[in-house]
ZAMI-131157 format. One record per residue (C-alpha): residue number from 1; residue in three letters; x, y, z. Coordinates in nm, 2 decimals. Layout:
! ZAMI-131157
[NUM, 'ala', [X, Y, Z]]
...
This chain:
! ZAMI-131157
[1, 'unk', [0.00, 0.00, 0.00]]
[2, 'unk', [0.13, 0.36, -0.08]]
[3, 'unk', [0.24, 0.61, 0.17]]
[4, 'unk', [-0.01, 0.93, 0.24]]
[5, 'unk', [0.12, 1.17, 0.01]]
[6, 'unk', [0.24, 1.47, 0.16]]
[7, 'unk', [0.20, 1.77, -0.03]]
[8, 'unk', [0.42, 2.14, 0.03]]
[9, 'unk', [0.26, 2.39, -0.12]]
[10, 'unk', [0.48, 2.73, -0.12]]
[11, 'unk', [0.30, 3.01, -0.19]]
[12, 'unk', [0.28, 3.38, 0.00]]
[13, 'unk', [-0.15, 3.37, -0.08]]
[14, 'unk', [-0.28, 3.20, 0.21]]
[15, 'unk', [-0.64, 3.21, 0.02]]
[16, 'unk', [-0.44, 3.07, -0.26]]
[17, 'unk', [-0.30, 2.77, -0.04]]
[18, 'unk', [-0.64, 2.74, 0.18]]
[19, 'unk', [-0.87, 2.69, -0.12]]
[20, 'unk', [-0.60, 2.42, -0.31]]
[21, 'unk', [-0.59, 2.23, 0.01]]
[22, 'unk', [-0.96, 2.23, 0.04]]
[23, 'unk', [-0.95, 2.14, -0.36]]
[24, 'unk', [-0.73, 1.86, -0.29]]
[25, 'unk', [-0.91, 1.70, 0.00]]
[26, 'unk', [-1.17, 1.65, -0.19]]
[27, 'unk', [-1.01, 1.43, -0.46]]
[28, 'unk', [-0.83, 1.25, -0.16]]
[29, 'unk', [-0.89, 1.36, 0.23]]
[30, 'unk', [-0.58, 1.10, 0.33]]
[31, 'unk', [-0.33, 1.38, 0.19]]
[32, 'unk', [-0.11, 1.56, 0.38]]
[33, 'unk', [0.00, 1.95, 0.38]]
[34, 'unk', [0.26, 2.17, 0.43]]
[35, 'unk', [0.26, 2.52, 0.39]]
[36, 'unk', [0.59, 2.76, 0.32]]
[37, 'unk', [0.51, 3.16, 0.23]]
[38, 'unk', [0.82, 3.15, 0.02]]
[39, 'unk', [1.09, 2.98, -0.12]]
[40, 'unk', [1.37, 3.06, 0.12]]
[41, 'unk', [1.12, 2.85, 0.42]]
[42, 'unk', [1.10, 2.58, 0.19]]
[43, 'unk', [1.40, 2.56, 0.08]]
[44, 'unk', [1.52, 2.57, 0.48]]
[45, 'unk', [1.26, 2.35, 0.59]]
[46, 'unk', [1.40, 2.13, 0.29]]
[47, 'unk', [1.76, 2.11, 0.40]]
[48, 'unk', [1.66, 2.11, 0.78]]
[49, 'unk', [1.47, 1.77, 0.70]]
[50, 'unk', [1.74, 1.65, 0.43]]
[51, 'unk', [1.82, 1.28, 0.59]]
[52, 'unk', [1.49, 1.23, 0.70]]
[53, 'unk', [1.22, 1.10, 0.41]]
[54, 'unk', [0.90, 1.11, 0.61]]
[55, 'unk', [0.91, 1.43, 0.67]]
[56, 'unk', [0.98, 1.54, 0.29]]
[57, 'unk', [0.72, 1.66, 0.13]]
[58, 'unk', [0.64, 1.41, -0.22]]
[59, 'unk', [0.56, 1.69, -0.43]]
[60, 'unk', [0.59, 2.08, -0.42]]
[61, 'unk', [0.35, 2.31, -0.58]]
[62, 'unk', [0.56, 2.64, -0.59]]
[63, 'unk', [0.45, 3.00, -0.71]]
[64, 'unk', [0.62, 3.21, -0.92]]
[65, 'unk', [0.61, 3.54, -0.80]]
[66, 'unk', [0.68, 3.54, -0.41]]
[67, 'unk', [0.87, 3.81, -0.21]]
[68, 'unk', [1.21, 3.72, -0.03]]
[69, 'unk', [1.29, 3.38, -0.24]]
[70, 'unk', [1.08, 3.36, -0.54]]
[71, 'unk', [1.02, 3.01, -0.75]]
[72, 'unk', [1.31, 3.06, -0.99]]
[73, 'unk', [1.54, 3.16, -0.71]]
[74, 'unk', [1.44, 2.85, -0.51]]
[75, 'unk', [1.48, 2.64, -0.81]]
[76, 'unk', [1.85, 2.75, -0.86]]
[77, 'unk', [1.91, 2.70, -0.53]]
[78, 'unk', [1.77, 2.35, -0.45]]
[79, 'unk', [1.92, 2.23, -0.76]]
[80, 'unk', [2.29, 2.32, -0.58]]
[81, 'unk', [2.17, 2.13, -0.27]]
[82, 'unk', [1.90, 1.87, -0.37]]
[83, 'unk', [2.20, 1.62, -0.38]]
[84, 'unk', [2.19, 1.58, 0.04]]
[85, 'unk', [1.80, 1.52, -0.01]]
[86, 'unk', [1.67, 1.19, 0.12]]
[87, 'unk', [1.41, 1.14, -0.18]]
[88, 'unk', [1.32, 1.31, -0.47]]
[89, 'unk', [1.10, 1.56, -0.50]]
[90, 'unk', [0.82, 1.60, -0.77]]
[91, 'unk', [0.82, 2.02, -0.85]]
[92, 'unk', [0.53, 2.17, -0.97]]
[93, 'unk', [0.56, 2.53, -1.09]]
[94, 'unk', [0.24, 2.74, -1.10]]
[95, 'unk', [0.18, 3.14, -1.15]]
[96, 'unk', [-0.10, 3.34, -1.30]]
[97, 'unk', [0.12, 3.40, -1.60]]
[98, 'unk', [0.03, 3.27, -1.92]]
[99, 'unk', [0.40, 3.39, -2.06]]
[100, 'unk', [0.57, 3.12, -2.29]]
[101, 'unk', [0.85, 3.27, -2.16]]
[102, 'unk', [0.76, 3.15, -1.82]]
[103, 'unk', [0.62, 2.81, -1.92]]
[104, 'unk', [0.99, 2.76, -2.13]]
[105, 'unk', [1.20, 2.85, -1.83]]
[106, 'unk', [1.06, 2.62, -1.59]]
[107, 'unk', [1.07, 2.36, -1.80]]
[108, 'unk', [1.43, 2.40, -1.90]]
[109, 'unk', [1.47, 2.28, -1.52]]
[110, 'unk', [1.49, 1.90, -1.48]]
[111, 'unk', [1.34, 1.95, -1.14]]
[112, 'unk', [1.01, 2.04, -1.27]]
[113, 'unk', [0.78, 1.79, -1.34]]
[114, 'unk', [0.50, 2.03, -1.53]]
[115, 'unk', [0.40, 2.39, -1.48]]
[116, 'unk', [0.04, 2.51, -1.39]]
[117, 'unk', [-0.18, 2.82, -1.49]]
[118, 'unk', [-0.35, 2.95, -1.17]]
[119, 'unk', [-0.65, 2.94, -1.13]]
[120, 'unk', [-0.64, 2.58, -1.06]]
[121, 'unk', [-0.96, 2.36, -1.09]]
[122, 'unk', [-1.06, 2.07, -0.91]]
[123, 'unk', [-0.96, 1.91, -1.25]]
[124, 'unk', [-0.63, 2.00, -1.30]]
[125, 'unk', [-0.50, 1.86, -0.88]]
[126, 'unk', [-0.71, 1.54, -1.02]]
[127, 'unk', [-0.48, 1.46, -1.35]]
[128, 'unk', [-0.17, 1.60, -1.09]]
[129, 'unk', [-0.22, 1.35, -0.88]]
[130, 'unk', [-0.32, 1.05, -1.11]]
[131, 'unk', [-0.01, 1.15, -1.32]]
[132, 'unk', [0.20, 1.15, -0.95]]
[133, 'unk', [0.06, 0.83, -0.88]]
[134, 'unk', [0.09, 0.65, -1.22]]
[135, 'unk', [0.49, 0.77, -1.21]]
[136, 'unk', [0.57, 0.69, -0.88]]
[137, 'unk', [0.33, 0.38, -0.77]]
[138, 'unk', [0.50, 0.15, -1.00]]
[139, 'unk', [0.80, 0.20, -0.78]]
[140, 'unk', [0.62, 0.05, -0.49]]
């Protein structure tokens, strides 16, 4: 049987992360959250929980535009330290941007798994997690 899958959503909207969470329940209320305003706590909380799995989120569903650390920041810096991670983490870039520009860059990053136009549906978190599931569950 799979683990609960923990989800870390980093994001400085707390509607934002409050109404995904609730979105998310709903397709499966055994998930688990975690909630960083920016990238710099993620990225701490990240490297303050390297050696220890369980407490690694699965997948990260990271904004874009956020003050202090924003999602390209964190992205240039977790790919210099993601090597002391204990498990690999699925990245999940979203903004309100509709840029090609945007949509290009994140995908130039081998850490991200897909990037996401807010606002995001019910739909959307449904093929996100079916896709999570049907890449990692195989694994088991």
């Amino acid at each position: 049987m799979a683990q609960t899958l923990l989800v870390g959503l980093v994001d400085d909207d707390r509607v934002y992360q409050f109404t995904t969470e609730r979105m998310l329940r709903r397709i499966d209320a055994d998930l688990r959250f975690m909630w960083f305003k920016d990238g710099e706590e993620a990225l701490g909380y990240l490297m303050s929980h390297a050696k220890e799995p369980n407490l690694l989120p699965d997948m990260l569903i990271l904004d874009i535009n956020m003050p202090y650390m924003d999602g390209w920041q964190f992205l240039d810096a977790y790919s210099t330290q993601k090597s002391v991670l204990a498990k690999k983490i699925d990245i999940y870039m979203i903004s309100s941007s509709a840029d090609d520009r945007d949509q290009s860059r994140a995908k130039a990053y081998s850490d991200v798994t897909d990037y996401l136009e807010k606002p995001i549906t019910s739909d959307l978190l449904r093929s996100l997690l079916a896709r999570y599931h049907q890449l990692h569950d195989s694994w088991l």
